[in-house]
C-alpha positions in Angstrom: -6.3 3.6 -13.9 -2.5 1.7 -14.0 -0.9 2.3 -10.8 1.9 5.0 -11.1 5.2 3.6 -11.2 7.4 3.8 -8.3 4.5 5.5 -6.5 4.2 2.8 -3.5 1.7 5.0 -1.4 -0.3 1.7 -1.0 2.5 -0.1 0.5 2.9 3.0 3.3 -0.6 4.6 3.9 -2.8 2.0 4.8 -2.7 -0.3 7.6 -2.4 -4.5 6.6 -4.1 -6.5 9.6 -2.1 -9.9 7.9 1.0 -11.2 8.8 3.8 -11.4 5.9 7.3 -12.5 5.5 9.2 -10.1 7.8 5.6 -8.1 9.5 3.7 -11.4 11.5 1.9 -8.8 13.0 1.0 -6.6 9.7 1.8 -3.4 9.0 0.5 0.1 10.8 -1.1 2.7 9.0 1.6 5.1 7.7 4.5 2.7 8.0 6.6 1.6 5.1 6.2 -1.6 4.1 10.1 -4.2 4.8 9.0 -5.3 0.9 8.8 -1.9 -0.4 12.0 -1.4 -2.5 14.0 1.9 -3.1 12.5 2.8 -6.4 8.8 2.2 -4.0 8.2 -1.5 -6.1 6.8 -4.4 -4.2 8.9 -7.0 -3.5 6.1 -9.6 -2.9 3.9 -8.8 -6.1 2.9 -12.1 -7.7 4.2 -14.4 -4.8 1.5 -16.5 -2.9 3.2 -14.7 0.2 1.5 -10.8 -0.8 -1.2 -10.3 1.2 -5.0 -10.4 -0.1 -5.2 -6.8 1.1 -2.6 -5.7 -1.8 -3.3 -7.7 -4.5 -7.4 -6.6 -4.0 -6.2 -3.1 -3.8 -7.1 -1.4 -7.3 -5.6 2.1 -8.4 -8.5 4.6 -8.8 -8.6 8.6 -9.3 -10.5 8.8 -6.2 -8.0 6.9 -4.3 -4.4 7.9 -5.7 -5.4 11.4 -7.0 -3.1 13.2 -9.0 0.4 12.3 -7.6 2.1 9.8 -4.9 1.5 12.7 -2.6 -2.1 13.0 -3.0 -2.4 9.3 -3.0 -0.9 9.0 0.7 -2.9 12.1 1.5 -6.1 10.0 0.1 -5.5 6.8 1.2 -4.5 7.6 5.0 -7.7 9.7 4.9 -9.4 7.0 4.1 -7.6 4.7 6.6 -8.6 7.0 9.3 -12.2 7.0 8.0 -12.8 3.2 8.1 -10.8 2.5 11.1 
């Protein structure tokens, strides 16, 4: 599956335990991301300084679903699941 465009529910949803430009500490779960722009884009995709946890993350039916709302849904389920 391609990620949806301007979907971004990967960049808000889960939690990110690593630090990044902006977030030392990382990110909490269901917090936007400071390099999530307005059209929901990554601002760090294919810098050195994007986390491992993003650029590992892989869009799946099972994880985004149907729409960017099922995908949050789906994806902070999750989050709660494995934390």
């Amino acid at each position: 599956m391609e990620c949806r465009a301007g979907c971004g529910a990967c960049c808000v949803a889960p939690s990110i335990n690593t630090p990044m430009p902006g977030m030392p500490d990382g990110k909490p779960a269901g917090v936007r991301c400071l390099h999530l722009d307005d059209k929901n884009l990554c601002l760090l995709f294919g810098s050195p300084l994007r986390p491992g946890f993003c650029g590992a993350f892989s869009a799946s039916a099972d994880i985004c679903g149907q729409s960017r709302e099922e995908a949050v849904r789906l994806i902070g389920w999750l989050e709660g699941v494995t934390c």
